[in-house]
C-alpha positions as CSV (number, residue, x, y, z in Angstrom):
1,X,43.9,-15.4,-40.7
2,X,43.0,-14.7,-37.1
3,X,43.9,-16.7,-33.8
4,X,41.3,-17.7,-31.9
5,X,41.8,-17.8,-28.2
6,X,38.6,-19.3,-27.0
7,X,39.9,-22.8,-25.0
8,X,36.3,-23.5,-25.3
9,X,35.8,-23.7,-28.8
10,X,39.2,-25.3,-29.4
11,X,38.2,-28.1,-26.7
12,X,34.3,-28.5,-28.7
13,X,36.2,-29.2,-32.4
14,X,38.8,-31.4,-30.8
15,X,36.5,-33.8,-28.7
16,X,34.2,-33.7,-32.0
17,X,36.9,-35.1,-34.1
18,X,39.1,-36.9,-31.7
19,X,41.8,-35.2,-32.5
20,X,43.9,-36.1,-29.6
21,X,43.9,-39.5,-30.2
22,X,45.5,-39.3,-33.7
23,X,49.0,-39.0,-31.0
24,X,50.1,-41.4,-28.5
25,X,51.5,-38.3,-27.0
26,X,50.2,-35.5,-25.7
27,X,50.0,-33.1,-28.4
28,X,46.7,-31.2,-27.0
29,X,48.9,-28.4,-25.6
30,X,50.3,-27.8,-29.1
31,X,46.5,-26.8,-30.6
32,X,45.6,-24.1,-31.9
33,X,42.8,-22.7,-33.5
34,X,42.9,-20.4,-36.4
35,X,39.8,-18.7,-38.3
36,X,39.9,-17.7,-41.9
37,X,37.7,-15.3,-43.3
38,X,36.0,-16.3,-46.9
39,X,37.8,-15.9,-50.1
40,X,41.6,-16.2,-47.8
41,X,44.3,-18.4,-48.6
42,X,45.1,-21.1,-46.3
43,X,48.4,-21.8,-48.4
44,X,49.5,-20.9,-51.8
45,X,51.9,-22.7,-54.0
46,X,55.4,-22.1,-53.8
47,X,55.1,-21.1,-50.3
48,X,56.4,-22.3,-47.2
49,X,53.8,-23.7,-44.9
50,X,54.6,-23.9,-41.1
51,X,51.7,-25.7,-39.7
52,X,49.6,-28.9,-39.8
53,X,45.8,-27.8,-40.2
54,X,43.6,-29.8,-39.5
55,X,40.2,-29.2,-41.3
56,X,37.4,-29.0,-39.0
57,X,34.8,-26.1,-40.1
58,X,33.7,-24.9,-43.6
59,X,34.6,-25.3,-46.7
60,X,37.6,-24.7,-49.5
61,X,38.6,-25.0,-53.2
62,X,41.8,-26.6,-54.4
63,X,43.4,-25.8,-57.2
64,X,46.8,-25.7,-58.8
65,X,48.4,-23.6,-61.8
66,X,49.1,-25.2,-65.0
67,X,52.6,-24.9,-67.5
68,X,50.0,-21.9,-69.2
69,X,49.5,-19.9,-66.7
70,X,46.3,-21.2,-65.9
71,X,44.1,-22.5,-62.8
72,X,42.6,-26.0,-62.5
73,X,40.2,-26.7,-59.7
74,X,41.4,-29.7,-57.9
75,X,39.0,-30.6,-55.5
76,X,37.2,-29.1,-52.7
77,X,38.3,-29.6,-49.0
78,X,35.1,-29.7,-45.9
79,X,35.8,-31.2,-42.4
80,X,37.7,-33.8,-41.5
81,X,40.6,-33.0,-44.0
82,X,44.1,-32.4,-43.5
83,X,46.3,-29.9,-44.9
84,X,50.3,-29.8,-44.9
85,X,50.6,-33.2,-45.0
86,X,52.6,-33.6,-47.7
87,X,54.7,-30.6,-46.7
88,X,55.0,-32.0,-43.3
89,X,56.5,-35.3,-45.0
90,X,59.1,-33.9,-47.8
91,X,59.5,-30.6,-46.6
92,X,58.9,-28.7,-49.4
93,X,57.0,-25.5,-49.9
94,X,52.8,-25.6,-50.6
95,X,52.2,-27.7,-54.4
96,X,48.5,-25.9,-54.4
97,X,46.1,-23.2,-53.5
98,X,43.9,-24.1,-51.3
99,X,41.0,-20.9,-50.6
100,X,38.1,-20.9,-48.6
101,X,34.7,-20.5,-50.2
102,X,33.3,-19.4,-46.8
103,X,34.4,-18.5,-43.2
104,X,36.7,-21.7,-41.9
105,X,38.2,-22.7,-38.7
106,X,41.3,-25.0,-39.0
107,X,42.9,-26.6,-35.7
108,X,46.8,-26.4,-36.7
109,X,50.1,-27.6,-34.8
110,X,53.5,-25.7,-35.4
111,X,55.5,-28.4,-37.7
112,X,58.6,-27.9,-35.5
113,X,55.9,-29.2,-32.6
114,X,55.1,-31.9,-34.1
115,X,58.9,-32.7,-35.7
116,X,59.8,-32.5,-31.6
117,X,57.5,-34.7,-30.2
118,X,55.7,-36.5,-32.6
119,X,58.0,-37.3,-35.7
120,X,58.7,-41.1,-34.3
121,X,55.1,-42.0,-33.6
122,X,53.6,-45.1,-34.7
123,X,49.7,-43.8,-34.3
124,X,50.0,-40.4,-35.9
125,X,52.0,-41.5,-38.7
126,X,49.4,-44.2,-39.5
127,X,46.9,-41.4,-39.2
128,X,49.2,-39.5,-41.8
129,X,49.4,-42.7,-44.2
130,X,46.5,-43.3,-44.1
131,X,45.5,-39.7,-45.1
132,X,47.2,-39.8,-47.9
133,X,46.7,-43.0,-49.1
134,X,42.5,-41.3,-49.3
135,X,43.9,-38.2,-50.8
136,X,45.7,-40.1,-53.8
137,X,42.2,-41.8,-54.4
138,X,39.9,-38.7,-54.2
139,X,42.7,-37.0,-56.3
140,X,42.5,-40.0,-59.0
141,X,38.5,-39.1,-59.0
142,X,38.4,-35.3,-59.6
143,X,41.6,-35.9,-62.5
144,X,38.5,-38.7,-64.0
145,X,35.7,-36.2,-63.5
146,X,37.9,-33.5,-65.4
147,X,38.6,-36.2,-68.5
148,X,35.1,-37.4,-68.9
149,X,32.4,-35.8,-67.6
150,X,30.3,-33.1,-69.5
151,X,30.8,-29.4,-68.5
152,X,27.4,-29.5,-67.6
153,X,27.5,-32.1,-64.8
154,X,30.8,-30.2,-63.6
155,X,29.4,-26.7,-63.9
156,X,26.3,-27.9,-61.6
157,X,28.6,-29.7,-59.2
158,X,30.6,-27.0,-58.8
159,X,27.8,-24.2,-58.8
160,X,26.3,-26.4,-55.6
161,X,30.1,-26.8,-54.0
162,X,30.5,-23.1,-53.9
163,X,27.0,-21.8,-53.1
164,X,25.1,-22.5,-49.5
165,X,22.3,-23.4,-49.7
166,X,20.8,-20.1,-47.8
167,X,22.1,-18.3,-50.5
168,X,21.7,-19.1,-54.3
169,X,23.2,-16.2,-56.1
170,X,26.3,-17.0,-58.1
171,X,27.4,-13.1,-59.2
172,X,28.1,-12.5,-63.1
173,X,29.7,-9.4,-62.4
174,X,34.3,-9.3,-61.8
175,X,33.3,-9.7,-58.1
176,X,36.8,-11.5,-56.9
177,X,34.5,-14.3,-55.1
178,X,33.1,-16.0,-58.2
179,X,35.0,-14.3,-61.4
180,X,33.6,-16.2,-64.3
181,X,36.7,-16.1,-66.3
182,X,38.4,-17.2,-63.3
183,X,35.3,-20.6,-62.8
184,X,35.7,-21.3,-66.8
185,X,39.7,-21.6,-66.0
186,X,39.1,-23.9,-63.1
187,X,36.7,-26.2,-64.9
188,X,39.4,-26.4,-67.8
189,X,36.5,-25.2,-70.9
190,X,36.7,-21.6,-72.5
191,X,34.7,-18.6,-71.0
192,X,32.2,-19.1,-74.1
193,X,31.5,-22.4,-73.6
194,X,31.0,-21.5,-70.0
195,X,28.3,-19.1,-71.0
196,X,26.9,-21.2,-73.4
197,X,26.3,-24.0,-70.5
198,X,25.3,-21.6,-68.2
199,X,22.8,-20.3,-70.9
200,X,21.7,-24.4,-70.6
201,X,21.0,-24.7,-67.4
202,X,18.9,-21.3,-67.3
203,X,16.9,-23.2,-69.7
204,X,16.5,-26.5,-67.6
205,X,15.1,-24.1,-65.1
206,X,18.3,-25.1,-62.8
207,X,19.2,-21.2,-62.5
208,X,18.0,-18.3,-63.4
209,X,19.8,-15.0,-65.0
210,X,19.3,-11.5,-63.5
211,X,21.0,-8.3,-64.5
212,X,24.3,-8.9,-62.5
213,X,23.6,-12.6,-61.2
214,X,23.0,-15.8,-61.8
215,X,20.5,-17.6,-59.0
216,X,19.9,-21.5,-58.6
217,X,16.3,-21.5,-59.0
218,X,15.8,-25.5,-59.0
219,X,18.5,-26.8,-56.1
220,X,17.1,-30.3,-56.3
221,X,17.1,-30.6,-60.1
222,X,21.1,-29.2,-60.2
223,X,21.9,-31.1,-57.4
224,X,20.4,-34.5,-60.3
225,X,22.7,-33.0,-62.6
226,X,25.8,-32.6,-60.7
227,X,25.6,-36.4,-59.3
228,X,27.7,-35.4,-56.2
229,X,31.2,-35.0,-58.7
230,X,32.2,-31.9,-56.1
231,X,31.5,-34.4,-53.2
């Protein structure tokens, strides 16, 4: 995590997503801007968070750790999410992970900040309500797309979700980015079944295999397949 000290930049991602008039009071002063570099942790369960982020530029995964030992992807976080929210409100430590998938700026505001000057406002607790009233709903989706939808309509979602589209190789090897014991754990199947669905959409023409890779070789005909469940 790096601070970035460019008013500039802080001023362009504030003014693009009004974020000073989430507060009645002035709360501009209390922004800052943080970058984090892909494959970082913005927060990891069980530990204290300190800051409000506010979502504004790139993209993350969300997942949590089962009773097994084991990792579920959640959902996947892009601009304009919040994150601490929860925290914020009960004061207890980080419930998720939540790691970004490429380079992502959060605007964040020190809790105590907020606790000082904004605890007792009407607007930005709306804001917060309403938040996560929208986060209850999304999270109600992804637990239904993990019940009843095929592995193959997740894998493809999940495969566009984590790939850019200037870049379609998805690496088979134990690179930390994209482990695939690690995907087949998120998507809740076993690593076989993983291959044997991968092995699938190589022969839909969706991907293709090379020695140490997989590459989407059809980005329109996954993007049919996944239906937008990542979204």
């Amino acid at each position: 995590m790096i601070k970035i000290k460019d008013r500039d930049r802080i001023e362009y991602y504030i003014e693009k997503y009004n974020l000073e008039n989430i507060f009645s009071v002035d709360m501009k002063r209390y922004m800052e801007l943080f970058l984090f570099s892909k494959n970082e942790y913005i927060c990891k369960i069980d530990e204290k968070i300190e800051y409000l982020y506010f979502f504004v530029d790139g993209k993350a995964k969300v997942y949590t750790l089962l009773g097994n030992g084991k990792s579920l992807l959640v959902c996947f976080y892009k601009p304009l999410m919040v994150i601490g929210d929860v925290e914020f409100l009960n004061l207890n430590a980080a419930s998720s992970n939540v790691q970004v998938i490429e380079d992502t700026y959060c605007i964040a505001i020190e809790f105590h900040k907020i606790r000082k000057y904004a605890l007792e406002d009407a607007k930005f607790l709306q804001y917060m309500n309403e938040g996560l009233g929208e986060k209850l709903i999304r999270l109600s989706k992804y637990s239904s797309i993990n019940l009843l939808y095929p592995l193959e309509n997740r894998l493809a979602s999940y495969l566009l979700a984590v790939t850019p589209p200037s870049d379609g190789k998805i690496s088979n090897s134990l690179h930390k980015d994209c482990n695939l014991t690690e995907m087949a754990e998120l998507l809740g199947t076993s690593y076989r079944h993983l291959l044997r669905t991968l092995n699938k959409l190589c022969e839909s023409g969706c991907i293709v295999k090379n020695k140490d890779s997989y590459e989407i070789s059809d980005r329109d005909k996954l993007e049919e397949l996944s239906g937008d469940l990542y979204d």
